[in-house]
C-alpha atoms as an extended CHARMM CRD file, in Angstrom:
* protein
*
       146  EXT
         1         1  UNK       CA             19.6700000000       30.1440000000        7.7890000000  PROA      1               0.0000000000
         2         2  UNK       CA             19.6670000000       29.3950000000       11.2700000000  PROA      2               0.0000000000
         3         3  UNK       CA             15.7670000000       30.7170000000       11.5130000000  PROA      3               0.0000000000
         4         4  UNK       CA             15.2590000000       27.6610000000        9.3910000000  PROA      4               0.0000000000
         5         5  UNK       CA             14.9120000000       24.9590000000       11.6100000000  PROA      5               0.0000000000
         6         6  UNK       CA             13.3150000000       26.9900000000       14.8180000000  PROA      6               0.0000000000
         7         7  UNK       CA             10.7350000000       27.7560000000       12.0790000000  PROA      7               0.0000000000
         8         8  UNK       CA              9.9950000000       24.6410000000       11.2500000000  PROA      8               0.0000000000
         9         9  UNK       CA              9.7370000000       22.9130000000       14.4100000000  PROA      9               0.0000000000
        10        10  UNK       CA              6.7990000000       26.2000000000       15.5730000000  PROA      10              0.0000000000
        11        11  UNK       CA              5.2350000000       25.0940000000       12.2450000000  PROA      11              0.0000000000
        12        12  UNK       CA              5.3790000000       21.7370000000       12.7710000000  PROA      12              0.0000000000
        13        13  UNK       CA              3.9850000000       21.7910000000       16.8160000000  PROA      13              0.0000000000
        14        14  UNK       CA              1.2110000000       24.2570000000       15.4550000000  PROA      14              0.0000000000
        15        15  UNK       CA              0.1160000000       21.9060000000       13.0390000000  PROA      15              0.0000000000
        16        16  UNK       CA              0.3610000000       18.9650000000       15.5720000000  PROA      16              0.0000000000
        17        17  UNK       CA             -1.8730000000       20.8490000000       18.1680000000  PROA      17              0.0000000000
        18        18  UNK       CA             -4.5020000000       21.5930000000       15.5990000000  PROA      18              0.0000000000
        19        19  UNK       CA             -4.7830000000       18.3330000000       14.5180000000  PROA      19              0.0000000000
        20        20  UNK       CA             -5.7600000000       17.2310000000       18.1570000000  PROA      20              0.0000000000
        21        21  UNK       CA             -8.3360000000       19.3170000000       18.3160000000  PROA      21              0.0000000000
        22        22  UNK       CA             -7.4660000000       20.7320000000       21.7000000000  PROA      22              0.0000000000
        23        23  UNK       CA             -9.8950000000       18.1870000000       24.0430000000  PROA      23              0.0000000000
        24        24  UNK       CA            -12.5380000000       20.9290000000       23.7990000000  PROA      24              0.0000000000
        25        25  UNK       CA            -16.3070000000       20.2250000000       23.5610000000  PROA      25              0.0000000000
        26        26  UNK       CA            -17.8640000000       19.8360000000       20.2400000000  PROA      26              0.0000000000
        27        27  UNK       CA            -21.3630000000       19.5330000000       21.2220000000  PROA      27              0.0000000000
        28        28  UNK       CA            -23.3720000000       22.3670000000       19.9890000000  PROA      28              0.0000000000
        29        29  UNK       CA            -24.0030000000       24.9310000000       23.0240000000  PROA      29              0.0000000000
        30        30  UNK       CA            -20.5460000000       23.9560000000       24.3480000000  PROA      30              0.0000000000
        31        31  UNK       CA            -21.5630000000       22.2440000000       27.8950000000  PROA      31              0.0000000000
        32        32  UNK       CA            -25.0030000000       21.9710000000       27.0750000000  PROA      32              0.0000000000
        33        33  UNK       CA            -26.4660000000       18.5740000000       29.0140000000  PROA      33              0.0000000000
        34        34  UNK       CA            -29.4880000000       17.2010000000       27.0840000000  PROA      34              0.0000000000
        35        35  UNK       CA            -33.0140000000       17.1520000000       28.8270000000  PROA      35              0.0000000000
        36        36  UNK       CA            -36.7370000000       17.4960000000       28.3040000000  PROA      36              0.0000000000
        37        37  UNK       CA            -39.8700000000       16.9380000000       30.1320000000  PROA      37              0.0000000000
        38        38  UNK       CA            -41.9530000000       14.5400000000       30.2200000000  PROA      38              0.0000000000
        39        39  UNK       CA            -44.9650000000       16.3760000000       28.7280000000  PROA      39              0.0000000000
        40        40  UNK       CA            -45.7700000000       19.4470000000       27.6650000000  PROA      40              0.0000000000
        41        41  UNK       CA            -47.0160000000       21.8910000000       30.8280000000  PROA      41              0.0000000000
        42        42  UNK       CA            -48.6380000000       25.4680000000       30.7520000000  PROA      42              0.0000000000
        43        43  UNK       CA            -48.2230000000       27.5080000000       33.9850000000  PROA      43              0.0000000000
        44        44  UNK       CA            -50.2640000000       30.9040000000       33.4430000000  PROA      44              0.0000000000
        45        45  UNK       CA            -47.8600000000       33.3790000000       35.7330000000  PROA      45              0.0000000000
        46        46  UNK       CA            -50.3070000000       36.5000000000       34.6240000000  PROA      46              0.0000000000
        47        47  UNK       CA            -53.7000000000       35.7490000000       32.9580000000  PROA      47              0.0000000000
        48        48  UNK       CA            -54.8130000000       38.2820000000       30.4640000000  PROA      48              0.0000000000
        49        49  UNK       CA            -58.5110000000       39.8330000000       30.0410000000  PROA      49              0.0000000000
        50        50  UNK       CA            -57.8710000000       40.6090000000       26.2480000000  PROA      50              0.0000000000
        51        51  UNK       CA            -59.1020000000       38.2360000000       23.2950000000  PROA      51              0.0000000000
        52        52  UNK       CA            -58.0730000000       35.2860000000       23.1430000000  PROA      52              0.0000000000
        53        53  UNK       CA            -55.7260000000       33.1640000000       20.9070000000  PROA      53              0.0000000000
        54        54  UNK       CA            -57.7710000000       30.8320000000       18.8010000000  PROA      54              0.0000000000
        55        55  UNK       CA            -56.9150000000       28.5920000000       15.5390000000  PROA      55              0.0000000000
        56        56  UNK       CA            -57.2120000000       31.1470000000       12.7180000000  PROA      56              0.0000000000
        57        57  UNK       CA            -55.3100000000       34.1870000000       14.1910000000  PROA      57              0.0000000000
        58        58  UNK       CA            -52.5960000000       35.7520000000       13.8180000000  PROA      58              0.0000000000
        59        59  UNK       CA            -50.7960000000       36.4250000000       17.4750000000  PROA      59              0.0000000000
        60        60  UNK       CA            -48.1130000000       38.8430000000       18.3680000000  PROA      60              0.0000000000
        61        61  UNK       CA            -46.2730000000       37.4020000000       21.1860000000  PROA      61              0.0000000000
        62        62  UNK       CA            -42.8270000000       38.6430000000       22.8850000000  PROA      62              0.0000000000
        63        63  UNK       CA            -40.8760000000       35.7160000000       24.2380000000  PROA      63              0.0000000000
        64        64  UNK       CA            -37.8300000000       33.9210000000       25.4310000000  PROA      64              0.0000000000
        65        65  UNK       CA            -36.4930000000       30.5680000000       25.1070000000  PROA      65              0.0000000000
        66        66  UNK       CA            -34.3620000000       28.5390000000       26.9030000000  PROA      66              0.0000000000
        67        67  UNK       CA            -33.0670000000       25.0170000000       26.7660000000  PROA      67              0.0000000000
        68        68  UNK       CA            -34.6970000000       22.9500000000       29.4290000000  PROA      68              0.0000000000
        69        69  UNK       CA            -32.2760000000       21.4730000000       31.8820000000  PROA      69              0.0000000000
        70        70  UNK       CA            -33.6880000000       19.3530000000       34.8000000000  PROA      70              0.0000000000
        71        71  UNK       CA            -31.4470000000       20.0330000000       37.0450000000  PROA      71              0.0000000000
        72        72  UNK       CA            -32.2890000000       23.9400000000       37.3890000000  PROA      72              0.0000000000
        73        73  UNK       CA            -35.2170000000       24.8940000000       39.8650000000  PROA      73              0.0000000000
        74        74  UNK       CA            -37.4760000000       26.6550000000       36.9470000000  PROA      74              0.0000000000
        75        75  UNK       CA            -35.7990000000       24.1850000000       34.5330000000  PROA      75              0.0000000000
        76        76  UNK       CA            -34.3460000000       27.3640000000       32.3600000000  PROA      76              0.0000000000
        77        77  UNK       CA            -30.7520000000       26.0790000000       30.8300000000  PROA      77              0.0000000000
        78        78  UNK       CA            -29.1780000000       28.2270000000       28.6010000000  PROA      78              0.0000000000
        79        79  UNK       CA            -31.0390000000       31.1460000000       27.2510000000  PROA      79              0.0000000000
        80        80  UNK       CA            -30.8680000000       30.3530000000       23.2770000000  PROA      80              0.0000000000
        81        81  UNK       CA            -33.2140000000       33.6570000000       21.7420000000  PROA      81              0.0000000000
        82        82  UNK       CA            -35.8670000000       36.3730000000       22.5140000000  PROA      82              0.0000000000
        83        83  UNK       CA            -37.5090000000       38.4840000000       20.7050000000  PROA      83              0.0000000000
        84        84  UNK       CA            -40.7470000000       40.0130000000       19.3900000000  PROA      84              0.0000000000
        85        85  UNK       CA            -42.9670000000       37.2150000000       17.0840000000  PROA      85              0.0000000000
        86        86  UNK       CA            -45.9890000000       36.8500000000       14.8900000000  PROA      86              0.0000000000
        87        87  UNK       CA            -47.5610000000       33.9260000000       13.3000000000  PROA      87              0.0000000000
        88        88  UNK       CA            -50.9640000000       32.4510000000       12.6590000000  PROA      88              0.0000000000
        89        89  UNK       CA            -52.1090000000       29.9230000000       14.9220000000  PROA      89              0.0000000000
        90        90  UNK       CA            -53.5480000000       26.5320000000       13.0950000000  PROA      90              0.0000000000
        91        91  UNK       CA            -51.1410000000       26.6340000000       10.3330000000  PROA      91              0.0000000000
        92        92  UNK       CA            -48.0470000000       24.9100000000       11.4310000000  PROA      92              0.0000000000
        93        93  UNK       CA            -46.0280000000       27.9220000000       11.3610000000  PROA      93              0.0000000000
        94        94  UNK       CA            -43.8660000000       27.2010000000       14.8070000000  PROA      94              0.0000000000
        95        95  UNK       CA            -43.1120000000       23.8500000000       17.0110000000  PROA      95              0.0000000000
        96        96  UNK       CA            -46.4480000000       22.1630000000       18.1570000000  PROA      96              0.0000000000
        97        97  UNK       CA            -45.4770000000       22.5970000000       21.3170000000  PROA      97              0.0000000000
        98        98  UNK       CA            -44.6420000000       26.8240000000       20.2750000000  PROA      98              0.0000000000
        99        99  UNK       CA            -48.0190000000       26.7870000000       19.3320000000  PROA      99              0.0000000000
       100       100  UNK       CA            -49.7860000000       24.6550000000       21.7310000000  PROA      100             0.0000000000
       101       101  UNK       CA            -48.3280000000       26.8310000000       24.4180000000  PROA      101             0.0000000000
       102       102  UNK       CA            -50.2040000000       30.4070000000       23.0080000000  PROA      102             0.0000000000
       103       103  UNK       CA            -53.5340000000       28.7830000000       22.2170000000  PROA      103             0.0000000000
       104       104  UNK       CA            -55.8710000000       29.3570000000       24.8930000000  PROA      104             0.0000000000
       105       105  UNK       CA            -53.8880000000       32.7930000000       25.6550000000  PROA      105             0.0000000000
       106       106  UNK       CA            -55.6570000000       36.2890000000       26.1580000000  PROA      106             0.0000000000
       107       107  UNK       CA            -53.4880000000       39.3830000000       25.2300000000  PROA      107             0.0000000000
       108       108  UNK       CA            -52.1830000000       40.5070000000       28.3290000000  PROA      108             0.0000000000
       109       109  UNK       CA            -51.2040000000       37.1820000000       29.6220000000  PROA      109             0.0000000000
       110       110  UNK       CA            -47.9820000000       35.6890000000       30.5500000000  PROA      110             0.0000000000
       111       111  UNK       CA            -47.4820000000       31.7620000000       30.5500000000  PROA      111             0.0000000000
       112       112  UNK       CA            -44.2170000000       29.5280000000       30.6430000000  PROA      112             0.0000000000
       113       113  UNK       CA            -44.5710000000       26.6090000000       28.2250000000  PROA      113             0.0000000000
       114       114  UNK       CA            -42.1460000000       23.5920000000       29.0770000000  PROA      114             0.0000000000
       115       115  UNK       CA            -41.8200000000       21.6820000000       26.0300000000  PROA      115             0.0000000000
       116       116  UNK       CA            -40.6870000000       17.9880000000       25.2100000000  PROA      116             0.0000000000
       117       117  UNK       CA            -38.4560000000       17.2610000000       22.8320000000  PROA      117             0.0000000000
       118       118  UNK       CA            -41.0630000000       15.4780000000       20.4590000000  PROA      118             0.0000000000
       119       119  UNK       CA            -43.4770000000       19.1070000000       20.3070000000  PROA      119             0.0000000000
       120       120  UNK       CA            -39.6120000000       20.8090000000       19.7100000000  PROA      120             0.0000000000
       121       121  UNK       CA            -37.2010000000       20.5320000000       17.1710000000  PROA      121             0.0000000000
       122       122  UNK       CA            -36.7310000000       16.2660000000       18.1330000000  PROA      122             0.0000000000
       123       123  UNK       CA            -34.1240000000       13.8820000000       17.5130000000  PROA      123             0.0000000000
       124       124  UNK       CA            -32.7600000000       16.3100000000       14.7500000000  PROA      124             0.0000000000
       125       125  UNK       CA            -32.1780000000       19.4950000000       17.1950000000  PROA      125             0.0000000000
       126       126  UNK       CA            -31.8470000000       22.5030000000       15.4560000000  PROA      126             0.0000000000
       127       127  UNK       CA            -28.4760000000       23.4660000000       14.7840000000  PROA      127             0.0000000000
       128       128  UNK       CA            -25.9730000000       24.8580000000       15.8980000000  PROA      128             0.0000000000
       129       129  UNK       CA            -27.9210000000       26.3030000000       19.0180000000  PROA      129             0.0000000000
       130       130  UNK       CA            -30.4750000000       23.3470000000       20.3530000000  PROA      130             0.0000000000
       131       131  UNK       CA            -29.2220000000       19.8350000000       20.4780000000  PROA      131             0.0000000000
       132       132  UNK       CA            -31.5650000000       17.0160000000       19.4770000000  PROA      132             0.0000000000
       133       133  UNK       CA            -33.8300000000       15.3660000000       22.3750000000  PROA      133             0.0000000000
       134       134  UNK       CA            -33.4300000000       18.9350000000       23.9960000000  PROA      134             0.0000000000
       135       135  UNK       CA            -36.5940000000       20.0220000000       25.9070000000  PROA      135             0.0000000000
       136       136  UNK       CA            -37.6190000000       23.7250000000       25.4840000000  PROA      136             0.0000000000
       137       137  UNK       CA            -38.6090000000       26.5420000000       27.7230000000  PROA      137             0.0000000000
       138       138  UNK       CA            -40.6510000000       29.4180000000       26.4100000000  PROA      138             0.0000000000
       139       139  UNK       CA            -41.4120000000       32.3900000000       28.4570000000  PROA      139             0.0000000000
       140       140  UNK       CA            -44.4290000000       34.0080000000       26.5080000000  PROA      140             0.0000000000
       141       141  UNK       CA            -46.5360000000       37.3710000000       26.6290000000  PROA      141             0.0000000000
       142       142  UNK       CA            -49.3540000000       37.6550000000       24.4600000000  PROA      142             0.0000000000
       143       143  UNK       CA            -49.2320000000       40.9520000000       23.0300000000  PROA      143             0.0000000000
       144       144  UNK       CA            -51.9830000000       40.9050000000       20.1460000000  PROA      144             0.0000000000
       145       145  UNK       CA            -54.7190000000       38.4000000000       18.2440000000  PROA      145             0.0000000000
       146       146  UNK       CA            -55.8220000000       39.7990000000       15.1980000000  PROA      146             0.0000000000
């Protein structure tokens, strides 16, 4: 019996601190601050000799995203994914600005793709990872065009 009350009052201040919510950050990506360029820019950092990435084929690409965040010298926020990829160019299969980014490409080639917001995932984001109005930036290597 005299657990009782002790009891209670825990249950009571758990309850009261999980209503507040704690003051934490709910924006997706925790401390993420929202950016994006201007327009979209291609820097080739290695350009390839292979064939070259045309509407029609199908690409095989390793790359790397990042949010874009102004404030960082290369503009690379908070890495979000990387990963091996395929996809055939021309049919609206990625972001316009995913896809804008590999056309042009020859296998062998590296580029970095900054990305506005309205050739990303826009006002809508794509949660929980990539706030809306967030500008991307894609590392890419062009591995393949078939």
């Amino acid at each position: 019996m005299k657990l009782k009350f002790p009891l209670i009052a825990a249950f009571v201040a758990v309850l009261t601190l999980t209503a507040c919510g704690g003051g934490g950050d709910d924006s997706p990506g925790g401390n993420t601050s929202v950016s994006s360029p201007a327009t979209l820019t291609k820097t080739d950092n290695t350009v390839g000799t292979g064939a070259e990435a045309v509407s029609g084929k199908t690409v095989n690409v390793t790359y790397t995203l990042w949010l874009y965040d102004a404030a960082k010298a290369d503009h690379k926020g908070a890495q979000m994914e990387t990963g091996p990829f395929s996809f055939k160019l021309g049919t609206n299969a990625v972001i316009p600005g995913f896809e804008q980014g590999v056309t042009g490409m020859k296998v062998g080639g590296k580029r970095t793709v900054e990305v506005p917001s309205s050739l990303g995932y826009g006002v809508a984001g794509s949660p929980p990872k990539i706030p809306g109005n967030s500008g991307l930036v894609f590392e890419i290597v062009l591995n393949s065009v078939q």
